[in-house]
Every structure is written in C-alpha cells, then in structure tokens.
C-alpha positions as CSV (number, residue, x, y, z in Angstrom):
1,X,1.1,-3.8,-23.8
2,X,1.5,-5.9,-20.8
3,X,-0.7,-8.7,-22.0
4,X,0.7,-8.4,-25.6
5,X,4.2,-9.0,-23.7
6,X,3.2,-12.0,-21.5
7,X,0.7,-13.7,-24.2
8,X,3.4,-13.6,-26.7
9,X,6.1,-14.7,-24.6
10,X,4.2,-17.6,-23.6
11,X,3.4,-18.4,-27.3
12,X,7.4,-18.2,-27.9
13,X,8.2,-20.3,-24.7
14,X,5.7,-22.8,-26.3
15,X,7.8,-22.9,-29.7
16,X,10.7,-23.0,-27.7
17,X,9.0,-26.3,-26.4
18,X,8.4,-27.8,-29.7
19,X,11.6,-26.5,-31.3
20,X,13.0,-29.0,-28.5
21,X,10.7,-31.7,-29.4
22,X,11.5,-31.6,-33.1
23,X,15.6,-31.7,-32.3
24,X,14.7,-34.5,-30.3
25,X,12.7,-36.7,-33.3
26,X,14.5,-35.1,-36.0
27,X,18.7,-35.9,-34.6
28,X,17.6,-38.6,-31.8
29,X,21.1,-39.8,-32.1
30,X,23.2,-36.6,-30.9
31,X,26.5,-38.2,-31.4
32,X,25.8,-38.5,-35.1
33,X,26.0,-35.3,-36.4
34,X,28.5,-33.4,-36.1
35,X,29.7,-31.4,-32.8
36,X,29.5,-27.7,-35.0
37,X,25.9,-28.6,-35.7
38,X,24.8,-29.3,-32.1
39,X,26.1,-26.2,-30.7
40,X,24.3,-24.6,-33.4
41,X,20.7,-26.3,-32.8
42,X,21.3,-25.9,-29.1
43,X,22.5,-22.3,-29.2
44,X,19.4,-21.4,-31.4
45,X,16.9,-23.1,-29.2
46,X,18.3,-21.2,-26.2
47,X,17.7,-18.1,-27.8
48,X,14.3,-18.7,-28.3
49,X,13.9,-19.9,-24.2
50,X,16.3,-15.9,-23.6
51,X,13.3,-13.9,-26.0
52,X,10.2,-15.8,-24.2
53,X,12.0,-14.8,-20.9
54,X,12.1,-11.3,-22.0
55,X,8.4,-10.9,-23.3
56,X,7.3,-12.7,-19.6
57,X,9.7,-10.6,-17.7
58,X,7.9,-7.8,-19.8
59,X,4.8,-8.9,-19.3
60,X,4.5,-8.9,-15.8
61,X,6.7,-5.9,-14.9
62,X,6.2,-3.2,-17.2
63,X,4.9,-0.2,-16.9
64,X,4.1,2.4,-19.6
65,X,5.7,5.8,-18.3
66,X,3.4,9.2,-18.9
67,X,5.5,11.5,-20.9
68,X,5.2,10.8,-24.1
69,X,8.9,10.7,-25.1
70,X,9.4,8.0,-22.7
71,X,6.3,5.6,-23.5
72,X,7.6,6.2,-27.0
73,X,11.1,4.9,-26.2
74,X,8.9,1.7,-24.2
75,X,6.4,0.8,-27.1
76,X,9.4,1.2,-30.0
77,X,11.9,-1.5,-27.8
78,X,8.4,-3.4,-27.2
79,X,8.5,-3.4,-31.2
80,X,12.0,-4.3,-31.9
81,X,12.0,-6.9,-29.0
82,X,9.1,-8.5,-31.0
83,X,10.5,-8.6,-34.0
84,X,14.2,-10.0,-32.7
85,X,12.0,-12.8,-31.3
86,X,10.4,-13.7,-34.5
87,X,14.1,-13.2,-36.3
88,X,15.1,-15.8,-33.9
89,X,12.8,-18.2,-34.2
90,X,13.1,-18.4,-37.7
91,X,17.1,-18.3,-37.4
92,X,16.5,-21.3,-35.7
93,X,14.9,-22.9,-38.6
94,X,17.1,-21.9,-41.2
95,X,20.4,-22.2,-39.2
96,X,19.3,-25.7,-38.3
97,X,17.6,-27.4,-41.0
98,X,18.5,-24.9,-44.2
99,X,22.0,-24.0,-43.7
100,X,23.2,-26.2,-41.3
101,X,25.6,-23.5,-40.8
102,X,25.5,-20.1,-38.5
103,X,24.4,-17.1,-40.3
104,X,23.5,-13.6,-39.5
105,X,20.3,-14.3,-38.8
106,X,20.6,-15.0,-35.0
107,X,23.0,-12.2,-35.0
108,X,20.6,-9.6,-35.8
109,X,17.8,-11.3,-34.1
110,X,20.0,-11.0,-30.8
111,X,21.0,-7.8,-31.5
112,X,17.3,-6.4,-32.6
113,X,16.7,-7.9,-29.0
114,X,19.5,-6.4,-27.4
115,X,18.3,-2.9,-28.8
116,X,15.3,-3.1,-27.6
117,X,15.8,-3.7,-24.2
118,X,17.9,-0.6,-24.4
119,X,15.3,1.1,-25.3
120,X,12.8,0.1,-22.6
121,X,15.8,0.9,-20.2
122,X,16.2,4.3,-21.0
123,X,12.2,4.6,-21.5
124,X,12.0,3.5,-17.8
125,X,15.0,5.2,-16.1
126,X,15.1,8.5,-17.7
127,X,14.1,11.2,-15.6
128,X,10.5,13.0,-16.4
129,X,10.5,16.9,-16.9
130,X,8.7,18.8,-14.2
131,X,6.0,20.7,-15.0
C-alpha cells in the first residue's frame, strides 16, 4: 500500500504539473478572463498539488496496523483518498474548461479526501484490543 500511495501521488503531482502548463498555454494572458474564472483554475490546480501531497505523505509514512478492524479502516480511507483525487482532477477539467463555473465536483472530491484521511486517522490512533 505504501508504494501504491507514493507512485500515485507522484503520478498526481505530475498532472498537477501539466494542469499548470496547460493554464499557462491555454489563458497566457491572465488579465483577460475574468477574475471568478482565475480563482477557479487556480483553486482547482491547488487541489490537485493538496491530494499528491497526501498520497506522498502516505506513501512514505504509513503503516498498515495488525488488527484487522483497523487495517480495514486504513485500506478503505486509502480507497476513498484515491478516488477524491481522481474526482479532483477531473473537477479540474470540467470546472475549467466545461463549465467555466464551480460545481460540486471539487466539493465532493475534497470531501471524499477529507473522509478518508479520517479514516486512516482513526485506523492509526485507535487503540488495539489486548489479547
């Protein structure tokens, strides 16, 4: 699970680098759109930088606990974390070039990511039975 977490949250940084790139081709002249729209884009990117963050921060630090219970708790925010991230990325798409307009899309994707580091909280800080 650790390498799934810091292989995919290098992938996402990476996207997060050419999510930058195409702003940067695509509106080169930032004072031409309107302000709404460029907190938008920039919001949207940002989110993608804040779930890369995550999956690295997962990737190097976690680890799986032995009761079952727990690991569950771990590998089910490890799932929801994963699929916030995609959520966002595509938010950032479809807020940006679709819409043009905010949407629940980033919402949920923040939330989704918000739920499942929750979940790895509890997974890690929850005390084990004695046997």
């Amino acid at each position: 699970m650790k390498w799934f977490h810091l292989i995919f949250g290098i992938a996402v940084f990476l996207v997060f680098t050419q999510t930058g790139s195409l702003m940067r081709a695509d509106f080169p002249d930032k004072d031409a759109i309107p302000q709404d729209l460029r907190l938008l884009m920039g919001s949207r990117h940002i989110y993608i930088l804040f779930a890369a963050l995550i999956h690295i921060v997962l990737g190097v630090y976690l680890q799986l606990r032995q009761e079952i219970v727990l690991r569950v708790l771990q590998l089910l925010g490890s799932i929801v974390i994963t699929i916030g991230s995609i959520l966002l990325v595509h938010a950032w798409y479809v807020e940006t070039y679709e819409f043009q307009h905010f949407s629940d899309l980033s919402r949920n994707g923040i939330y989704l990511t918000a739920l499942g580091v929750g979940l790895h909280l509890f997974g890690i800080v929850l005390p084990t039975r004695k046997r």
